[in-house]
VEXDREN-2710 file (C-alpha; in Angstrom, 1 decimal):
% VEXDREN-2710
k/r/px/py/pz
1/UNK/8.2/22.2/-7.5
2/UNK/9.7/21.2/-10.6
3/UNK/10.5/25.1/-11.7
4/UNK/12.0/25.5/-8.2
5/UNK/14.3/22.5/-8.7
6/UNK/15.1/23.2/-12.5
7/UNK/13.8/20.0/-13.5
8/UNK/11.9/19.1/-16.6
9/UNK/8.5/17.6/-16.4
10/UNK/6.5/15.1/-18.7
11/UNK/3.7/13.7/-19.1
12/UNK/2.7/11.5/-21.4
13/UNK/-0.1/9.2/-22.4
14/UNK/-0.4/6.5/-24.7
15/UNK/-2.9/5.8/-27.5
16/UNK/-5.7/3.5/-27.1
17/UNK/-6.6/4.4/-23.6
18/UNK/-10.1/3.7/-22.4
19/UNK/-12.1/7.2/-22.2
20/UNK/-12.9/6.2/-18.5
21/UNK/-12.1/3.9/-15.7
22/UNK/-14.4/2.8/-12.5
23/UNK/-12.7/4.0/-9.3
24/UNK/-12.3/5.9/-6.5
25/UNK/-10.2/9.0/-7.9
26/UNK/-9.5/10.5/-4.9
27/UNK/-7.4/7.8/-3.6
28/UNK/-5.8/7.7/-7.0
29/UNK/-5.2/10.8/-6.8
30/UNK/-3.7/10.9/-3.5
31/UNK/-1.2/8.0/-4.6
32/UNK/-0.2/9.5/-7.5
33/UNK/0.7/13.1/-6.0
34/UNK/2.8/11.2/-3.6
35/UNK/4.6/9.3/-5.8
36/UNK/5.4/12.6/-8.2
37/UNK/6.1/14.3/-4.7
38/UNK/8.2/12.2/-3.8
39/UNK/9.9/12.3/-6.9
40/UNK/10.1/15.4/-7.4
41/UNK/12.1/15.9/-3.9
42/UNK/14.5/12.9/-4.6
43/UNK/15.7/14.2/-7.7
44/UNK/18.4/17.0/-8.2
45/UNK/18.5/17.2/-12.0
46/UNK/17.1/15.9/-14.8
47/UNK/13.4/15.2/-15.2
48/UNK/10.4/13.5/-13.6
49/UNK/8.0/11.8/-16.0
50/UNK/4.2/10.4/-15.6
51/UNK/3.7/8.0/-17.9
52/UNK/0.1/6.9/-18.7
53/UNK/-0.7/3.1/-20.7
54/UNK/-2.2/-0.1/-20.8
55/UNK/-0.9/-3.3/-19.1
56/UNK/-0.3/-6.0/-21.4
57/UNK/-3.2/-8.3/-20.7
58/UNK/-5.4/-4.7/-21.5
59/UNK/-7.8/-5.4/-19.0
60/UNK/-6.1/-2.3/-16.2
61/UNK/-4.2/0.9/-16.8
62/UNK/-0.7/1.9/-15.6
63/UNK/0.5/5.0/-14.2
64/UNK/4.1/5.1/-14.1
65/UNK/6.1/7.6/-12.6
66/UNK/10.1/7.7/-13.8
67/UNK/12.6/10.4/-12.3
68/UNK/16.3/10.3/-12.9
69/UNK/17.2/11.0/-9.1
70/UNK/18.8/9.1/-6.6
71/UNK/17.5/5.9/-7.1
72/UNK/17.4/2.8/-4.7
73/UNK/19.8/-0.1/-3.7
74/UNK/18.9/-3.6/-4.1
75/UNK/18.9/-4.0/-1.0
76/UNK/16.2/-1.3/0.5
77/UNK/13.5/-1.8/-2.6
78/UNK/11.1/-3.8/-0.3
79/UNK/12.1/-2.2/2.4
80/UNK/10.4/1.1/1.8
81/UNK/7.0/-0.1/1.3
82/UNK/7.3/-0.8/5.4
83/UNK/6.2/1.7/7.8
84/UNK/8.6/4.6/8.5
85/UNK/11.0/3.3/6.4
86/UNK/13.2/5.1/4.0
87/UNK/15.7/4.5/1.5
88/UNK/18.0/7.0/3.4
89/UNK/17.6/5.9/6.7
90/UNK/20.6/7.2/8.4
91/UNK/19.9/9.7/11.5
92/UNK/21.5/12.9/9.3
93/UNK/19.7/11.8/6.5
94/UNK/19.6/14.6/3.5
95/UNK/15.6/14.0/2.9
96/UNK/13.2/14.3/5.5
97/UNK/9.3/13.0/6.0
98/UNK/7.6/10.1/7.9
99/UNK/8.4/7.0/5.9
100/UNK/4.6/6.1/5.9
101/UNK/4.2/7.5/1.9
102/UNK/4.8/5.0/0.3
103/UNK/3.1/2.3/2.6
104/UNK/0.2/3.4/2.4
105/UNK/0.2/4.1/-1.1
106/UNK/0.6/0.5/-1.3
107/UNK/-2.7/-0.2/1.3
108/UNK/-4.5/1.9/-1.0
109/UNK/-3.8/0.5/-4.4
110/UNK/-4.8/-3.0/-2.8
111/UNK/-7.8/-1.4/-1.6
112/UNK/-8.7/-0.4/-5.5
113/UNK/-8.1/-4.0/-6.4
114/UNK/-4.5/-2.5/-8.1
115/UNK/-0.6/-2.8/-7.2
116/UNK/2.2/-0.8/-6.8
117/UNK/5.6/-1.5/-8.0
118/UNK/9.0/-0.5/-8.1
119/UNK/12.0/-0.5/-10.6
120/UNK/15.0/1.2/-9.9
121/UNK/19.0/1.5/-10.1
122/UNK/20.9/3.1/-7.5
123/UNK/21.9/6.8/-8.7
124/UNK/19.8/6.2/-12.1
125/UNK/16.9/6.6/-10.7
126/UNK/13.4/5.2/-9.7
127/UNK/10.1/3.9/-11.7
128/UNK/7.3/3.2/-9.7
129/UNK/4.0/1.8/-11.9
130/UNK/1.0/1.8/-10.4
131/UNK/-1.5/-0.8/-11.9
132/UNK/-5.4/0.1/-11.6
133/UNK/-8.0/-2.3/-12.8
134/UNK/-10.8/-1.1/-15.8
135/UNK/-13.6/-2.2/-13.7
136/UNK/-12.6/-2.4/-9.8
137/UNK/-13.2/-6.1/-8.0
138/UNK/-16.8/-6.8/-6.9
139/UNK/-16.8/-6.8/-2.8
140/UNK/-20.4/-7.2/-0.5
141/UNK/-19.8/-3.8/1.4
142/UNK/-19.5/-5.1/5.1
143/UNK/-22.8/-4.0/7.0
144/UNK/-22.1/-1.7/9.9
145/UNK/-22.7/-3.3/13.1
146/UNK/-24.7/-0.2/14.5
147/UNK/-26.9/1.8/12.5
148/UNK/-25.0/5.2/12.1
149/UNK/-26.0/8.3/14.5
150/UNK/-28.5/11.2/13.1
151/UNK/-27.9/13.8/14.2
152/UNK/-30.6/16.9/14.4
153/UNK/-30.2/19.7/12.0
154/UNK/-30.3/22.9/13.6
155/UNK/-33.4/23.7/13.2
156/UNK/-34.5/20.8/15.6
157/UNK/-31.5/21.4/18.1
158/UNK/-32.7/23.1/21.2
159/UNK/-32.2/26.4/21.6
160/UNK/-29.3/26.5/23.7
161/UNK/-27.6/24.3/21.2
162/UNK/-27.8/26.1/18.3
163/UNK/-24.2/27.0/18.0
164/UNK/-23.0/23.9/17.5
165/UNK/-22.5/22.8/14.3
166/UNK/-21.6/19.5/12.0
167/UNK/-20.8/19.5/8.2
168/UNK/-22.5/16.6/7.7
169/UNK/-25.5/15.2/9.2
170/UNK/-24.3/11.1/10.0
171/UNK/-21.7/10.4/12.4
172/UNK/-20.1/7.5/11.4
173/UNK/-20.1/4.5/13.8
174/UNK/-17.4/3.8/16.1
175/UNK/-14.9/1.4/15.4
176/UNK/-13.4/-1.5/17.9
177/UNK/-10.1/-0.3/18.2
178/UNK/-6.9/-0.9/20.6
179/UNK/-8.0/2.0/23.4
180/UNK/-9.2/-0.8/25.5
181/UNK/-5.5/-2.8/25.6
182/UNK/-3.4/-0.1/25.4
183/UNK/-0.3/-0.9/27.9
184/UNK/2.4/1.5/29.2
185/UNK/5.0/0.9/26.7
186/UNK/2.7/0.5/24.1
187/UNK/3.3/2.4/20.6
188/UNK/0.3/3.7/19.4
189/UNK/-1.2/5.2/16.3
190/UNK/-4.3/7.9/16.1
191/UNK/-6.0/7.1/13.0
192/UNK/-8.3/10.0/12.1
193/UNK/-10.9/9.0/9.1
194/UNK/-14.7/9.1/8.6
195/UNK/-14.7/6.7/5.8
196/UNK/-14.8/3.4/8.2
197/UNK/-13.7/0.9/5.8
198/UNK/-11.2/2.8/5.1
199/UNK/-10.3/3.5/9.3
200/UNK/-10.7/0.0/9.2
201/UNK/-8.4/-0.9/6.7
202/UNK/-5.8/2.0/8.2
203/UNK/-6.1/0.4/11.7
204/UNK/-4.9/-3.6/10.1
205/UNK/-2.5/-1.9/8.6
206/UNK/-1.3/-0.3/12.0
207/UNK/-1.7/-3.7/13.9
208/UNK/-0.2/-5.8/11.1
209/UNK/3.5/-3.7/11.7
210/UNK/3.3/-4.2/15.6
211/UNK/1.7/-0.9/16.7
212/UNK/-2.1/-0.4/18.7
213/UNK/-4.4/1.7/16.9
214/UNK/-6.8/3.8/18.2
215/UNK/-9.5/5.4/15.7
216/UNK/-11.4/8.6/15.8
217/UNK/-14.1/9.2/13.0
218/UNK/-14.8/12.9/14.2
219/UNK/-12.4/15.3/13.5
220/UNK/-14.0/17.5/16.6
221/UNK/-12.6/14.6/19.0
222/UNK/-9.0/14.1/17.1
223/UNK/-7.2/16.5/19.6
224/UNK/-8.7/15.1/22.9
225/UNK/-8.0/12.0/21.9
226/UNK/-4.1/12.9/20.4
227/UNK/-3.8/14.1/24.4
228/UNK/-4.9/11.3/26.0
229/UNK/-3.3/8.1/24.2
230/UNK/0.3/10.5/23.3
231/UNK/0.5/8.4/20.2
232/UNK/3.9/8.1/18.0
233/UNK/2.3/8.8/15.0
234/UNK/-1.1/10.3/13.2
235/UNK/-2.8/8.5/9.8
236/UNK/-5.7/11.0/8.6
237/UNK/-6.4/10.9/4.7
238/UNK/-7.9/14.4/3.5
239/UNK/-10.1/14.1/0.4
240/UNK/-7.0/15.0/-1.5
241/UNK/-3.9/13.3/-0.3
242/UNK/-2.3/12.3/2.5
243/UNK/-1.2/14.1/5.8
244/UNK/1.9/11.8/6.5
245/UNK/4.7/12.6/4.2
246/UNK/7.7/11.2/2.8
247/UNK/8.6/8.1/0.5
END
């Protein structure tokens, strides 16, 4: 991306770093490629920059990523971090995407016991640092209220249901969602995710910002569902970033 645009890209790390921290990379990961993406698209010239260091207090790590695009007013800086919000929000707006990006970048980093921040100067450019803890806070994992379903491998399916298949061999319980209140007029959001903590975390995040959720854990039933409730939006979190787009 940065070749296509004719923009110079760093990165950089400090000295001192730890060898290794404890969390979950791929929602690092995810935040982070969003953040460059982001970016990356906002800026027309110059160079994009992922800076890697310490915080003072040494005790977390910071990721910062710096670009010399189009930067943010005063104004919109908290703004952004809300559902389908952008910092160009006008309806022939030059950048496109969802909005969601960067909200639930900011989910997520509370989720790692981190934050997200933002520094920025209209048509300077943007810094966003994202702060991850060495060690990741202590949490009792919440016990599922029904033991998840086995399923059969194939070699225990009957015969005439051989053919159908699942990656994995747990289904992951079903979550108490919105389906049940739904009214006409409603503004709904799928949430497709098999990690439930994390569907659950996705779905107070959808109810917190005025919208019913409604949750699938199987991928095979995302569709079916999508048709039945019409929802306004989809939240489904590959192992690797996000499927909703934009800053």
């Amino acid at each position: 991306m940065a070749k296509d645009k004719g923009l110079t890209l760093n990165i950089n790390t400090a000295s001192g770093l730890p060898a290794t921290i404890e969390t979950d990379h791929l929602r690092l990961e995810q935040v982070l490629k969003n953040l460059l993406s982001n970016a990356l698209k906002f800026t027309s010239q110059g160079a994009v920059s992922l800076l890697v260091g310490m915080n003072p207090s040494k005790d977390a790590v910071t990721f910062t990523v710096k670009d010399t695009g189009i930067g943010i007013p005063e104004e919109k800086q908290q703004v952004i971090f809300e559902a389908f919000q952008q910092a160009d929000g006008s309806t022939r707006r030059k950048y496109g995407g969802t909005g969601l990006g960067l909200s639930i970048s900011r989910e997520l980093m509370k989720l790692l016991g981190g934050t997200l921040s933002l520094r920025s100067v209209l048509g300077e450019g943007s810094e966003f640092t994202v702060t991850v803890p060495l060690v990741p806070p202590t949490e009792k994992p919440e016990e599922p209220a029904v033991a998840p379903q086995r399923v059969r491998t194939a070699a225990q399916q009957p015969a005439e249901n051989t053919r159908q298949q699942y990656i994995s061999d747990v289904i992951p319980e079903a979550i108490n969602d919105d389906r049940e209140t739904i009214q006409p007029g409603d503004k709904v959001i799928l949430i497709v995710e098999d990690d439930t903590p994390f569907a659950k975390a996705l779905l107070s995040f959808t109810r917190a910002r005025g919208y019913k959720g409604v949750v699938s854990v199987r991928g095979d039933e995302a569709l079916s569902m999508a048709l039945k409730y019409q929802p306004i939006g989809v939240l489904t979190i590959s192992c690797c970033r996000s499927k909703t787009a934009g800053r």
